[in-house]
C-alpha positions as CSV (number, residue, x, y, z in Angstrom):
1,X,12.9,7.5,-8.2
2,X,14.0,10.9,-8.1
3,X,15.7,11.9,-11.3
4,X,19.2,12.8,-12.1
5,X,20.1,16.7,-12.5
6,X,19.1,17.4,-15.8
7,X,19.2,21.4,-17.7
8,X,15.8,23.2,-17.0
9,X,14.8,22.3,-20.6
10,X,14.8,19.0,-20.1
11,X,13.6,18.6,-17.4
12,X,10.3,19.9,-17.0
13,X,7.3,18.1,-16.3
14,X,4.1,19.3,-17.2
15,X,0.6,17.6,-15.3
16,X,-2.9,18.1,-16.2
17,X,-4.5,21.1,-14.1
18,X,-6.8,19.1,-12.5
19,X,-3.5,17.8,-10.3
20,X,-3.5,21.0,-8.7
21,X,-7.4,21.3,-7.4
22,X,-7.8,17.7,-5.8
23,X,-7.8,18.7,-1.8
24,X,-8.0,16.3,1.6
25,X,-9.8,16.7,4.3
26,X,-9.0,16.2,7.7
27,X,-6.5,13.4,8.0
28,X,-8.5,10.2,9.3
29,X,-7.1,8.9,12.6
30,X,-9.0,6.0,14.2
31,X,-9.9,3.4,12.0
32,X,-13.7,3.9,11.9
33,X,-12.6,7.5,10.3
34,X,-10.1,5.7,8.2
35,X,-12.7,3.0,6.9
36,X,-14.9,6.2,6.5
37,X,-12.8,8.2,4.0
38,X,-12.6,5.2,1.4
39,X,-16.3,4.6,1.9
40,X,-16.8,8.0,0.4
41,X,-14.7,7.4,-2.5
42,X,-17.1,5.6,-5.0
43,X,-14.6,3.3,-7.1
44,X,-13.1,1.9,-3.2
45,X,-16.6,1.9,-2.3
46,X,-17.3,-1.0,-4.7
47,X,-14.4,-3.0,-3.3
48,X,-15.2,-2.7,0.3
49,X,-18.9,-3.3,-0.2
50,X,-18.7,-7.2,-1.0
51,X,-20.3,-9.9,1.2
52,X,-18.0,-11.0,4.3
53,X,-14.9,-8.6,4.3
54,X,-12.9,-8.6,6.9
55,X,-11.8,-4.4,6.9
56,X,-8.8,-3.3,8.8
57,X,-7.1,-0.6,9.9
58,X,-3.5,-1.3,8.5
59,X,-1.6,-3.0,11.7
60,X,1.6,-0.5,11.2
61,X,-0.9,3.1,11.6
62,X,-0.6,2.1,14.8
63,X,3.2,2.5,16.8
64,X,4.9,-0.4,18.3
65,X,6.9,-1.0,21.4
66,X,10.9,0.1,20.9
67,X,10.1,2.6,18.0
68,X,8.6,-0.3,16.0
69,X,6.4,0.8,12.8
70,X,6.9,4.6,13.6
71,X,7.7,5.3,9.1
72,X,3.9,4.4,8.8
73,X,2.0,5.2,12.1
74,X,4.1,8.5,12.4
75,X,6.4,9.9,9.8
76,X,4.6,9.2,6.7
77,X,1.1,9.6,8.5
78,X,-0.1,12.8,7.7
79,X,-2.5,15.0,5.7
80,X,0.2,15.5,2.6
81,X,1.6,12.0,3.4
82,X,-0.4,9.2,3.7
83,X,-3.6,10.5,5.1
84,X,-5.6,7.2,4.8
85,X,-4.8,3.4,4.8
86,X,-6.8,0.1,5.3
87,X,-6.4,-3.9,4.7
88,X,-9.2,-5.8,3.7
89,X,-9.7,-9.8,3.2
90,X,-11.7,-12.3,1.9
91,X,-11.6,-14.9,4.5
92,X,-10.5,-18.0,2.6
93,X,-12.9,-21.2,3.1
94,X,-12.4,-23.6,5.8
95,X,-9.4,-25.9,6.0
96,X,-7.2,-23.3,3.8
97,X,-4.3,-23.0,5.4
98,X,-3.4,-19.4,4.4
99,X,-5.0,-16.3,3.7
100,X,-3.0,-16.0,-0.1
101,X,-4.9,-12.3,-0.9
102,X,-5.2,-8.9,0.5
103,X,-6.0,-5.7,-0.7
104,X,-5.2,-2.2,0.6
105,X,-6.1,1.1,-0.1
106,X,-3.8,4.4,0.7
107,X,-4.8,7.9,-0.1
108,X,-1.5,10.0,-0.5
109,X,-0.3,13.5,-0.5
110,X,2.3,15.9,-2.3
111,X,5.0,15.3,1.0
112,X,5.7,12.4,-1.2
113,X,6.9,13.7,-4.4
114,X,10.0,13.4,-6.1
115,X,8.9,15.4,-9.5
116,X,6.2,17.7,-8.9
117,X,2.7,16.0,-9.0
118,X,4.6,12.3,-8.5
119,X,5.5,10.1,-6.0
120,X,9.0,9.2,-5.3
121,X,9.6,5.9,-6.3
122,X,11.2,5.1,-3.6
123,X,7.9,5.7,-1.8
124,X,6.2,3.4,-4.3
125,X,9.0,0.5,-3.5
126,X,8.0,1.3,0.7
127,X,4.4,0.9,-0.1
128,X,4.6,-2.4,-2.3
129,X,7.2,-3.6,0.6
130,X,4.7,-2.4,3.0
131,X,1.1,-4.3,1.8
132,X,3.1,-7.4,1.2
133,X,4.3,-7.2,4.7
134,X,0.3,-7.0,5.6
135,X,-0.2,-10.5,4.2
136,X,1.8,-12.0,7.2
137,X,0.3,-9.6,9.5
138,X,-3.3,-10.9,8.4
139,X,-1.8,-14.6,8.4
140,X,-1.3,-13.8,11.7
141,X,-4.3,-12.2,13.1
142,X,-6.2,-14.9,12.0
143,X,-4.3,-17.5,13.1
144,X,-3.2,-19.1,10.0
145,X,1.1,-18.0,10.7
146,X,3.1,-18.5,13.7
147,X,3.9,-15.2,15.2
148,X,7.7,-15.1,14.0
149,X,9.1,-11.7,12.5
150,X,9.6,-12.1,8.2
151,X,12.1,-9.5,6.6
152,X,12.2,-8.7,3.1
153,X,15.0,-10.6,1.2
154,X,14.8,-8.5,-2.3
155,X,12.0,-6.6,-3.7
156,X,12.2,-6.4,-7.9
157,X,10.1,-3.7,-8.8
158,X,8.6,-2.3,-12.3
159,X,7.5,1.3,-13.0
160,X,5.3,1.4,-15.6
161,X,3.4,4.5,-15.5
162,X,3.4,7.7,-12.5
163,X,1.8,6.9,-9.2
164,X,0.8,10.9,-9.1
165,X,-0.6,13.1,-6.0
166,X,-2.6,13.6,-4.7
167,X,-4.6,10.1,-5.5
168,X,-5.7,7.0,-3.8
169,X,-4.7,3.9,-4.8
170,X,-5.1,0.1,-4.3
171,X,-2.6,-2.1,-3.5
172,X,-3.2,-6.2,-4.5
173,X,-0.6,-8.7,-2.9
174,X,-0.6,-12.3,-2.6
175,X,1.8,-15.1,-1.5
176,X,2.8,-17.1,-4.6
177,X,5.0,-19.9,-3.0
178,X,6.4,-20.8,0.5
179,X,9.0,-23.2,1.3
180,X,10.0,-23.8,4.9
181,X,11.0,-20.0,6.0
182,X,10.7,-18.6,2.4
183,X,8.1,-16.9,1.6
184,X,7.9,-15.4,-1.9
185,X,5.4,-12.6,-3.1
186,X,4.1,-10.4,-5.8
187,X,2.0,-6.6,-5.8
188,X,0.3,-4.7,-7.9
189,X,-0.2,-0.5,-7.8
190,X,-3.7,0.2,-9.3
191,X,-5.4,3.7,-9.8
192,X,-9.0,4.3,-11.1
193,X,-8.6,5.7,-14.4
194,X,-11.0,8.7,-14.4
195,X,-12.0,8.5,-18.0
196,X,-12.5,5.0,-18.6
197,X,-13.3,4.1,-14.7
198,X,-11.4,1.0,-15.5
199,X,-8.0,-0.1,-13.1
200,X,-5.0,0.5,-14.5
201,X,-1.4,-0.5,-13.3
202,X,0.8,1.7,-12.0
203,X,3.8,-0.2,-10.6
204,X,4.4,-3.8,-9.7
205,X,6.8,-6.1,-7.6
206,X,8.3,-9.9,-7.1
207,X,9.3,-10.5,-3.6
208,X,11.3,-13.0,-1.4
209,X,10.3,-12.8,2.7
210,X,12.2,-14.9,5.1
211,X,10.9,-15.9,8.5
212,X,13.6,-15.3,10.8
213,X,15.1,-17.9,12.9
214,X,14.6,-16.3,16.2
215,X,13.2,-13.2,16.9
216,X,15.0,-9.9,16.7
């Protein structure tokens, strides 16, 4: 999260040069364009190129009725924000009830910074909040959840290394228990380590989702 005020001398971050020369293109709008971008990016390309995905352009890129989902679909969609985001699924075998595991993918920009070079974690909380929200949503299109609003309850979260920008990064949620209107969760932040090409955790989250009595 951002920092504290601290003296110049302490306070200085330095990243590796290679921070600076990354570059997007034009930001992807429709979801074919969206589905596009991660295609080009080999180490998402191995993800989304297993047998029977289901690939979606994340539900919230796209505004609601009464200002509904307008952080994602407008104020954080963007170039230097989040230029790029998709859901996919394995669809679970017949006679499961729910579908327990999703994936995402986000590219993001510098408009999300709170040091120079890093994301706010404030952002990374919205974005683990955010693709856990997607499991319902999926739940949903598919069938598997009643069509009743869930809200967040609490969100624990642990940093353990910089989600930097620019950078694309994959998101893995799953429901780990439900009881009647409870609903609790966990997420995981994972970047493609360009040395090793091996996945390595940036941030992750418990979570408790409630399905609301009535709708809002």
């Amino acid at each position: 999260m951002r920092p504290q005020t601290e003296s110049a001398s302490t306070a200085t971050m330095t990243f590796p040069s290679s921070q600076k020369k990354k570059s997007f293109s034009t930001t992807p709008k429709t979801e074919q364009m969206e589905i596009d971008h991660f295609r080009s990016i080999p180490w998402v390309s191995k993800h989304l190129s297993q047998p029977h995905l289901i690939i979606n352009q994340s539900d919230t890129r796209r505004p609601k009725p009464g200002h509904g989902d307008t952080l994602i679909s407008q104020t954080l969609n963007s170039q230097d924000a989040i230029s790029a985001y998709i859901t996919i699924i394995q669809p679970p075998p017949p006679g499961s009830e729910l579908i327990t595991e999703i994936l995402s993918f986000l590219t993001l920009g510098p408009q999300l910074n709170g040091w120079p070079g890093v994301c706010h974690g404030g952002i990374v909380m919205t974005i683990l909040d955010e693709v856990q929200g997607q499991l319902f949503t999926q739940n949903k299109r598919q069938k598997r959840m009643k069509d009743i609003p869930l809200m967040t309850a609490y969100l624990n979260t642990k940093f353990s290394k910089p989600v930097r920008t620019p950078c694309t990064i994959m998101v893995r949620a799953r429901i780990t228990k439900v009881e009647g209107r409870k609903h609790w969760t966990e997420a995981a932040i994972l970047v493609e380590d360009e040395k090793t090409g091996e996945e390595t955790e940036l941030a992750r989250c418990e979570s408790l989702f409630v399905m609301l009595k009535s709708n809002l």
